[in-house]
Structures are given as C-alpha cells and as structure tokens.
N, CA, C and O atoms as CSV, one atom per row, in Angstrom:
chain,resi,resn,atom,element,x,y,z
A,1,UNK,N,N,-1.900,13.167,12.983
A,1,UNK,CA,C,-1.469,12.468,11.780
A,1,UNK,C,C,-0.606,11.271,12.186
A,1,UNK,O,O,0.487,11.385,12.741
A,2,UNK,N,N,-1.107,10.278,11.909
A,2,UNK,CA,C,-0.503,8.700,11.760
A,2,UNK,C,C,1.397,9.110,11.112
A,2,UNK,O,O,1.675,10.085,10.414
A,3,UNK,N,N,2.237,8.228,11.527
A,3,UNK,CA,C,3.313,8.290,11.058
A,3,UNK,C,C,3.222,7.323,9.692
A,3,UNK,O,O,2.604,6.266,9.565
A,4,UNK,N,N,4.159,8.136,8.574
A,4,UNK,CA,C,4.197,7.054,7.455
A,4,UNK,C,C,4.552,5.564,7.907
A,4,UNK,O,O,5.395,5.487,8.800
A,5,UNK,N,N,4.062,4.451,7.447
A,5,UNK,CA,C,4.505,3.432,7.481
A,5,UNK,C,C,6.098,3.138,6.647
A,5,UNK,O,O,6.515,3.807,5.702
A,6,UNK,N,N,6.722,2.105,7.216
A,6,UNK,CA,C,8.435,1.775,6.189
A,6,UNK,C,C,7.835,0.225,5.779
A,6,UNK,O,O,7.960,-0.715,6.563
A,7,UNK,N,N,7.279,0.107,4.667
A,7,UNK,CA,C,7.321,-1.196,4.343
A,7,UNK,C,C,8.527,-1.793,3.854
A,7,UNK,O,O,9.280,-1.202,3.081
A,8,UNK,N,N,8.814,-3.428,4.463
A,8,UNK,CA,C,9.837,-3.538,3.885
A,8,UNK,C,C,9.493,-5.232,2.875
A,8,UNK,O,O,8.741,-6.165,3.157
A,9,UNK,N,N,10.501,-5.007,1.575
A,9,UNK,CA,C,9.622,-5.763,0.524
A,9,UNK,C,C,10.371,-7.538,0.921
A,9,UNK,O,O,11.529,-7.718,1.300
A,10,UNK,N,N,9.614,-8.331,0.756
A,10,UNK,CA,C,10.498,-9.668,1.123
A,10,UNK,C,C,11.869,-9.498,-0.358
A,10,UNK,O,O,12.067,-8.867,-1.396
A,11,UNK,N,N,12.236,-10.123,0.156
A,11,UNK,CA,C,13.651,-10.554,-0.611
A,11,UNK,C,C,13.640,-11.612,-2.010
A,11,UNK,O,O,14.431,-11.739,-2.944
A,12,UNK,N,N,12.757,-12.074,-1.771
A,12,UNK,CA,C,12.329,-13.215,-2.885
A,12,UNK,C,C,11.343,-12.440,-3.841
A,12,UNK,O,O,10.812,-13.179,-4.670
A,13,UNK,N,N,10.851,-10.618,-3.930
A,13,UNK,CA,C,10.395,-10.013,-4.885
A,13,UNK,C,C,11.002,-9.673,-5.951
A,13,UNK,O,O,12.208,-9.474,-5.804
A,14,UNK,N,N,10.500,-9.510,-7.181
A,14,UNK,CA,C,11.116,-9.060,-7.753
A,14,UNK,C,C,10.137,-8.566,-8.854
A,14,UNK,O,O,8.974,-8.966,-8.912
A,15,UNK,N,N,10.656,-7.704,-9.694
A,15,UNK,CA,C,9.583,-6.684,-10.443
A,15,UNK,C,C,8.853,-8.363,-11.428
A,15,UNK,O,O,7.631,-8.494,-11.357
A,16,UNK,N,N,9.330,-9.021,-11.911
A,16,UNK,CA,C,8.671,-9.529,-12.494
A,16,UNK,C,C,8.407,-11.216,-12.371
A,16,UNK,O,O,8.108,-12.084,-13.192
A,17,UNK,N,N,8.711,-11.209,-10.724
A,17,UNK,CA,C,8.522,-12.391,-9.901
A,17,UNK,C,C,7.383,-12.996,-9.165
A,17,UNK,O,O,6.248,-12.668,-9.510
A,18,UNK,N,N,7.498,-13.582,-8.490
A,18,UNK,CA,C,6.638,-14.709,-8.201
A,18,UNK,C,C,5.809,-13.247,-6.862
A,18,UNK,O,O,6.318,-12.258,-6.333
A,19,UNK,N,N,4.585,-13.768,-6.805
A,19,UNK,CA,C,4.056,-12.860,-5.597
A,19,UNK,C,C,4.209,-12.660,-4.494
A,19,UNK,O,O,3.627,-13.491,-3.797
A,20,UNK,N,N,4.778,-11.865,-3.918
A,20,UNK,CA,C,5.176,-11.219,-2.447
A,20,UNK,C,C,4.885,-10.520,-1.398
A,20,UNK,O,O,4.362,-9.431,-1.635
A,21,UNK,N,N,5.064,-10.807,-0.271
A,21,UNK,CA,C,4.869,-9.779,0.895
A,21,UNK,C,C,5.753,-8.624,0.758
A,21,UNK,O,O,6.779,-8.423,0.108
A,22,UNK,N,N,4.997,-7.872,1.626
A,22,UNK,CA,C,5.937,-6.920,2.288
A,22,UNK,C,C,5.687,-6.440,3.541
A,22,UNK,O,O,4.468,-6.295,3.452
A,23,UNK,N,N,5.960,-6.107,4.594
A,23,UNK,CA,C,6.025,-6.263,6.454
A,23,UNK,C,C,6.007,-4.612,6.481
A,23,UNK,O,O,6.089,-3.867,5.504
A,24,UNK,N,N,5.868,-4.230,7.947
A,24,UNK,CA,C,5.829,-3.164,8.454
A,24,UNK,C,C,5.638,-3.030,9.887
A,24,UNK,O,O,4.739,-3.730,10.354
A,25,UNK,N,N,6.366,-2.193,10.789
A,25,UNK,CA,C,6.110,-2.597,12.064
A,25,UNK,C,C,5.204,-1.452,12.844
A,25,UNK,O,O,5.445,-0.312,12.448
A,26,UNK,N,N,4.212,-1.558,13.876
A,26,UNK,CA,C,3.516,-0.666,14.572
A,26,UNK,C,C,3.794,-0.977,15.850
A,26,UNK,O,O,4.257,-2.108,15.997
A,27,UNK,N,N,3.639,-0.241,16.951
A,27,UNK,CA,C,3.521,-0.695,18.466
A,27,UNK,C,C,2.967,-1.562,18.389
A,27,UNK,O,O,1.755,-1.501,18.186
A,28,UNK,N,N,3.675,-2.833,18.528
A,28,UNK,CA,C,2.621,-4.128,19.116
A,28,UNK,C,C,1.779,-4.785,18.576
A,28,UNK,O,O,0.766,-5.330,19.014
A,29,UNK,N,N,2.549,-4.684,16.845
A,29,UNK,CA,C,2.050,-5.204,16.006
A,29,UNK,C,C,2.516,-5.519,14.545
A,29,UNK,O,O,2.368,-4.603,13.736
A,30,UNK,N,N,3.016,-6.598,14.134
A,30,UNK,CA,C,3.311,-6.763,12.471
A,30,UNK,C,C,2.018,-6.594,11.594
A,30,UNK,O,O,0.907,-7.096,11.764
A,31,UNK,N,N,2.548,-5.596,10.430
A,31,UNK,CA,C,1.373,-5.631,9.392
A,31,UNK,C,C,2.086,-6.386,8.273
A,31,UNK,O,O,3.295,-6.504,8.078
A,32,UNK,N,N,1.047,-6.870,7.582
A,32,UNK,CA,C,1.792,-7.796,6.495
A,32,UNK,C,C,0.776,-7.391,4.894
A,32,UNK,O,O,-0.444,-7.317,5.036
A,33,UNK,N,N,1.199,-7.227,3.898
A,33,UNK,CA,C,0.170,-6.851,2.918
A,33,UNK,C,C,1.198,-7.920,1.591
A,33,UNK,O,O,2.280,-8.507,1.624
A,34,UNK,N,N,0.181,-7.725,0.614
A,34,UNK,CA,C,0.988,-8.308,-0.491
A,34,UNK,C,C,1.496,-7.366,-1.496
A,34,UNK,O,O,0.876,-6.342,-1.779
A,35,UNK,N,N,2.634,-7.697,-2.051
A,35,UNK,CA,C,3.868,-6.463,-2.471
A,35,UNK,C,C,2.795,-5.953,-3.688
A,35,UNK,O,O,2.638,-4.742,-3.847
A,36,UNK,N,N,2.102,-6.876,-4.495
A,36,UNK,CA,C,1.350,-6.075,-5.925
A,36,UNK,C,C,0.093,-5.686,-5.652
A,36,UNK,O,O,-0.630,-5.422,-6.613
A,37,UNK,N,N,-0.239,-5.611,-4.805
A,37,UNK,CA,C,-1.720,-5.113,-4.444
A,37,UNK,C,C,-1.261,-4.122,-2.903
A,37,UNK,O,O,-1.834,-4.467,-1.869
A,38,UNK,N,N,-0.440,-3.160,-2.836
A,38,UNK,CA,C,-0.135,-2.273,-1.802
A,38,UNK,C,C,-1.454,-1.361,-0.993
A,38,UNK,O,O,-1.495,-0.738,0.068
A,39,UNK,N,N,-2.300,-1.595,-1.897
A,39,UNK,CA,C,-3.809,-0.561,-1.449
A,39,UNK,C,C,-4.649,-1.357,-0.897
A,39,UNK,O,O,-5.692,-0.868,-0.464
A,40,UNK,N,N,-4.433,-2.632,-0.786
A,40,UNK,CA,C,-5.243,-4.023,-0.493
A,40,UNK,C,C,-5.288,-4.038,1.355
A,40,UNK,O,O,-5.019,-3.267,2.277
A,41,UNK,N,N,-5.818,-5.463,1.160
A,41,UNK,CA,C,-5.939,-5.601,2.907
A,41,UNK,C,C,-4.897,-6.005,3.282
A,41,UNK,O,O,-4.117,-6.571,2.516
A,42,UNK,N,N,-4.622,-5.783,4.690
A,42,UNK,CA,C,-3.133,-6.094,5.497
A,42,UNK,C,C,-3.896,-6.899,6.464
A,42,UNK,O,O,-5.081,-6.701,6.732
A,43,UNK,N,N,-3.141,-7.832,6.980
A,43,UNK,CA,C,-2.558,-8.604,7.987
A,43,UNK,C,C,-2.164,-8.074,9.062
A,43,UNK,O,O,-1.021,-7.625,8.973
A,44,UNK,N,N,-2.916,-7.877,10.567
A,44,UNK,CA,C,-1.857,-7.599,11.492
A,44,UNK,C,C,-1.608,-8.680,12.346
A,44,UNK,O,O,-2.486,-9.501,12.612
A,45,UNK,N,N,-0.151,-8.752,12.920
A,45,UNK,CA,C,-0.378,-9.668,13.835
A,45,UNK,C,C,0.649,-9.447,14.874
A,45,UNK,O,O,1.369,-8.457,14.740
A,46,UNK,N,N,0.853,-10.373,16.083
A,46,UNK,CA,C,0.821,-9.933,17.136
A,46,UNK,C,C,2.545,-10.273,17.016
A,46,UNK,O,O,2.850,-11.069,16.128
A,47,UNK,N,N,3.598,-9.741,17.815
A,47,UNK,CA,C,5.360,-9.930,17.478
A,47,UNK,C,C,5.241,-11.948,18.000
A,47,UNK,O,O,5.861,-12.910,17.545
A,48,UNK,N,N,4.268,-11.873,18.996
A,48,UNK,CA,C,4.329,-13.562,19.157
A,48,UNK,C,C,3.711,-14.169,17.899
A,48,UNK,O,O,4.415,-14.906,17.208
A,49,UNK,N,N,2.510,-13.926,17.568
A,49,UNK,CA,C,1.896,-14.944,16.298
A,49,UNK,C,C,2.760,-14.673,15.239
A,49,UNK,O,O,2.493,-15.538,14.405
A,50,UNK,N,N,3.699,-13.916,14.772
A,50,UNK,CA,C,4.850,-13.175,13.658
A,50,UNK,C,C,5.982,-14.542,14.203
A,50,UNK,O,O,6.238,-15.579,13.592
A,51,UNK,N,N,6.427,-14.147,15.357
A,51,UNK,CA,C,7.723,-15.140,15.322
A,51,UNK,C,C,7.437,-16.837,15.114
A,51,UNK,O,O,8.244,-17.639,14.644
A,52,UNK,N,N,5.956,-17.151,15.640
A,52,UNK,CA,C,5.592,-18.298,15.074
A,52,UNK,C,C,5.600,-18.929,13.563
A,52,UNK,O,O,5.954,-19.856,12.834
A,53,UNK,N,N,5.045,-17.901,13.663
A,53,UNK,CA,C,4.883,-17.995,11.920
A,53,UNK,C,C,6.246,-17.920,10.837
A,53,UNK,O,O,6.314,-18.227,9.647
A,54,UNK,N,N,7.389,-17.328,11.868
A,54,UNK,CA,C,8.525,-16.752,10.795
A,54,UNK,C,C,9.381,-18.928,10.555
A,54,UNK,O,O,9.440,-19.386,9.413
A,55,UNK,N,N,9.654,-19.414,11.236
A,55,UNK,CA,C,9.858,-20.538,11.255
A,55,UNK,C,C,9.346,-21.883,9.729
A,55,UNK,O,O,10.059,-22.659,9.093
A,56,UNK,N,N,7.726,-21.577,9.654
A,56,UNK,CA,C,6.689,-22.188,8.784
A,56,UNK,C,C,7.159,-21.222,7.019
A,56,UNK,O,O,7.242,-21.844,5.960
A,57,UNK,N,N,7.347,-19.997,7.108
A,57,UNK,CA,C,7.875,-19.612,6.074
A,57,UNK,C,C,8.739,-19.872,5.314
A,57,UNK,O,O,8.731,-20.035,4.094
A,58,UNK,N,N,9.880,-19.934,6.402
A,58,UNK,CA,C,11.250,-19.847,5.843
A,58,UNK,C,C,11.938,-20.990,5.157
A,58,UNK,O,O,13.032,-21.081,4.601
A,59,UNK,N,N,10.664,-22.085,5.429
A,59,UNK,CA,C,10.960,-23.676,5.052
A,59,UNK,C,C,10.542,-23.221,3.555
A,59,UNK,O,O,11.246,-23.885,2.793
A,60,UNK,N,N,9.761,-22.437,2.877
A,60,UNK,CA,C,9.252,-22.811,1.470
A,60,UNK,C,C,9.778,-22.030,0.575
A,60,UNK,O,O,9.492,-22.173,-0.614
C-alpha cells in the first residue's frame, strides 16, 4: 500500500476564489494537481524542473 499523499493547498485558494494548485511531495518528485478538480490529472515534476519553475510563478 502506497503512503497517503499530504497535499498542500497554494495560499492564494480560497473556497470561493480564483483557481488553484495544490503540491505534494514523492521521492524525486513534485506532484502538482488543481485544488477543484482533486480526482483530475497531476503534474509530476522533477525538484530541478519545480525550482525552475517556482521563480516564473511567484511573479503573477
């Protein structure tokens, strides 16, 4: 049995806000899904393509 995942929700969610991520970490890998569709497809990506990417976010 797989360990539960800890998603954690971005900060800019909110119950009746604009649409959001939410993250989760695996060995050697970020998963990324969107906060209102939790059953949907995820995103994995690698802790290097994640820290690239964290930079391009944080501007918007």
């Amino acid at each position: 049995m797989s360990p539960k995942l800890e998603w954690i929700k971005s900060s800019y969610s909110t119950s009746d806000g604009p649409s959001c991520v939410e993250v989760a970490t695996v060995p050697d890998h970020i998963l990324v899904r969107d906060s209102k569709n939790p059953t949907g497809p995820r995103l994995a990506l690698t802790p290097t393509t994640w820290a690239s990417f964290l930079p391009y976010a944080s501007k918007h």
